[in-house]
C-alpha positions in Angstrom: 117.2 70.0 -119.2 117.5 66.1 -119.7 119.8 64.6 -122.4 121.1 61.2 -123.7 123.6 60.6 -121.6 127.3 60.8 -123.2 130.5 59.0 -122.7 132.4 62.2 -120.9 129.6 62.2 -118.3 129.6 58.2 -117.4 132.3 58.6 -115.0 129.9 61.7 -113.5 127.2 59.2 -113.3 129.4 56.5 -111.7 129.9 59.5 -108.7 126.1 60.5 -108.8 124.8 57.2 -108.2 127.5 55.6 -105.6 126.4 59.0 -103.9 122.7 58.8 -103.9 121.9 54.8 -104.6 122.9 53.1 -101.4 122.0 49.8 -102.9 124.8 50.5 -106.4 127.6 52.7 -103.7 130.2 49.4 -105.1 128.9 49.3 -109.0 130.1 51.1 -112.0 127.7 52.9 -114.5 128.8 50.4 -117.2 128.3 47.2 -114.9 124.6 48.9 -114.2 124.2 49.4 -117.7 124.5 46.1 -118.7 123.2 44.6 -115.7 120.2 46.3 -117.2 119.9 44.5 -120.4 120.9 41.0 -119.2 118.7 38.9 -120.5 116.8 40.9 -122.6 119.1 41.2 -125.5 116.9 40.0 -128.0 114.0 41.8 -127.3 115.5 45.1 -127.1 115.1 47.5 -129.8 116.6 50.8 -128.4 118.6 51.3 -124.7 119.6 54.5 -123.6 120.2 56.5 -120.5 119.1 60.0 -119.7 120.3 61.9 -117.2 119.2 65.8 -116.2 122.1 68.2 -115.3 121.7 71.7 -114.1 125.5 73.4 -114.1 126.9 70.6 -115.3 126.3 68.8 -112.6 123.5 65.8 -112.7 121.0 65.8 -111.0 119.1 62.6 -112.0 119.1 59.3 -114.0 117.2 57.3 -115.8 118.0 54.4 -118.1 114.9 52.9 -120.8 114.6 49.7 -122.5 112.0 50.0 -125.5 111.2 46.6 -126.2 109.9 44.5 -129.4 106.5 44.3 -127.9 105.7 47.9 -127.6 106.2 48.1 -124.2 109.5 50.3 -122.6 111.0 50.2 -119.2 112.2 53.1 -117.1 114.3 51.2 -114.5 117.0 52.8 -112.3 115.5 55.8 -111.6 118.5 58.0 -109.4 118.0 61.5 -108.0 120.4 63.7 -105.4 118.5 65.1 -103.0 118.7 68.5 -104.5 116.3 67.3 -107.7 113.1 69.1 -107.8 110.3 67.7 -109.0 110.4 69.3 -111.9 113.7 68.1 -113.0 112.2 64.8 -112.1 109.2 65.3 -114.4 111.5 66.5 -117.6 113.6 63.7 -116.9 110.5 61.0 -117.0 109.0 63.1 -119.7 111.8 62.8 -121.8 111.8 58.8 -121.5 108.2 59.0 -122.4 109.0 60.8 -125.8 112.0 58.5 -126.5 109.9 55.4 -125.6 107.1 57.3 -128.2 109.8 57.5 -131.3 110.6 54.2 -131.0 107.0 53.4 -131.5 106.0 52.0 -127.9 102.7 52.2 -126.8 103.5 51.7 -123.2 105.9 52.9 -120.4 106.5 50.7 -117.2 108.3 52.2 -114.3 108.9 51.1 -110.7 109.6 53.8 -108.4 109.4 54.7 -104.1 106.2 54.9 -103.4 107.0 58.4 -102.2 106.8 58.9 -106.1 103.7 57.5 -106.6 101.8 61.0 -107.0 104.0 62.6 -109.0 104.0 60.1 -111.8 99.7 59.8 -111.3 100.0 64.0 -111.9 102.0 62.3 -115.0 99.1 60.4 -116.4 101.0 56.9 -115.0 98.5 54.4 -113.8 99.6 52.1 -110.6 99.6 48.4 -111.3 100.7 46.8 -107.9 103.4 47.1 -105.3 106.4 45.4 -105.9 107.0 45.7 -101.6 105.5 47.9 -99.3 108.2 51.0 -100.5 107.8 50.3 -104.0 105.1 51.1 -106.6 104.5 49.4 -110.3 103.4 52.1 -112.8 102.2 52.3 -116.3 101.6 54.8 -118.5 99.9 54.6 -121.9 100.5 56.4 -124.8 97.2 57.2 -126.4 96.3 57.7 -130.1 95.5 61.2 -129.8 99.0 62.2 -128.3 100.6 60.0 -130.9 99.1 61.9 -133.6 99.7 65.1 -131.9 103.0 64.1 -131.1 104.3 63.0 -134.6 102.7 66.3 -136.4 105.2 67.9 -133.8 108.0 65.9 -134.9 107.0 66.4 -138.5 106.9 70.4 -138.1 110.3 70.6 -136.1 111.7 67.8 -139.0 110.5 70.0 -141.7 112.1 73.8 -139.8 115.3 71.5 -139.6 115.5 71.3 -142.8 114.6 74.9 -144.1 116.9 75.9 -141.5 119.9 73.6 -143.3 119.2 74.2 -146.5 119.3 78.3 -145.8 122.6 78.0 -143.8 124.1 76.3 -146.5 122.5 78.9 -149.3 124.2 81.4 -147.3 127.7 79.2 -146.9 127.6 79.8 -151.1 126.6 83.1 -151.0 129.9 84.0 -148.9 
């Protein structure tokens, strides 16, 4: 299951991608990180990474920039060779959802072109080719999954807080 990635697992990441990113085998996480937002400091309104483990070891990275203009960014996409597809889709899915509470109406991507089916399956739109082994993607958040989506959050905001308020009934009870 994807999470935000932590600070205990940032030397984990700096392994995972020097093993499966030829082009970052010399770079620390933290250099890619803020190689990432160069630039775009001012426009940023939310930067995180994600990364999907399976036995605590991780299987895939992403990092997303959600941007001032509605707009976020899913760069540095980095999977072993064991990732599934699946993990894949959880892992983009959960940068959608992020990008989504920070209010962004669009997600940009560029991936292998190998990708480029998986992410259509995803509801991503392709925009051009960056080079012949690389695809420019888009996905749009529409109004009826924003809806959808926010009732969702609403309903799992409000069970959060029954659920708090009964722990700590029962904490007085004891």
């Amino acid at each position: 299951m994807p999470q935000i990635l932590k600070k205990e697992d940032i030397g984990k990441l700096s392994k995972f991608i020097k093993l499966n990113d030829t082009s970052r085998r010399n770079t620390k996480a933290k250099d890619i990180l803020e190689f990432l937002v160069q630039g775009k400091k001012s426009e940023i309104i939310a930067d995180v990474s994600f990364i999907a483990k399976n036995k605590g070891k991780i299987k895939a990275y992403a990092h997303v920039l959600s941007l001032k203009n509605g707009t976020s960014q899913i760069s540095n996409i980095t999977i072993s060779p064991e990732t599934n597809e699946k993990e894949l889709f959880e892992l983009v899915s959960d940068c959608i959802s992020h990008s989504f509470l920070k209010n962004c109406k669009n997600v940009e991507l560029i991936t292998e072109s190998k990708f480029e089916k998986l992410f259509r399956r995803m509801n991503f739109e392709k925009i051009g080719e960056k080079d012949q082994s690389q695809v420019f993607m888009r996905y749009r958040i529409k109004k009826e999954v924003q809806s959808d989506l926010k009732e969702q959050f609403k309903e799992a905001e409000f069970i959060q807080n029954i659920t708090e308020k009964t722990s700590e009934q029962l904490r007085k009870l004891r």
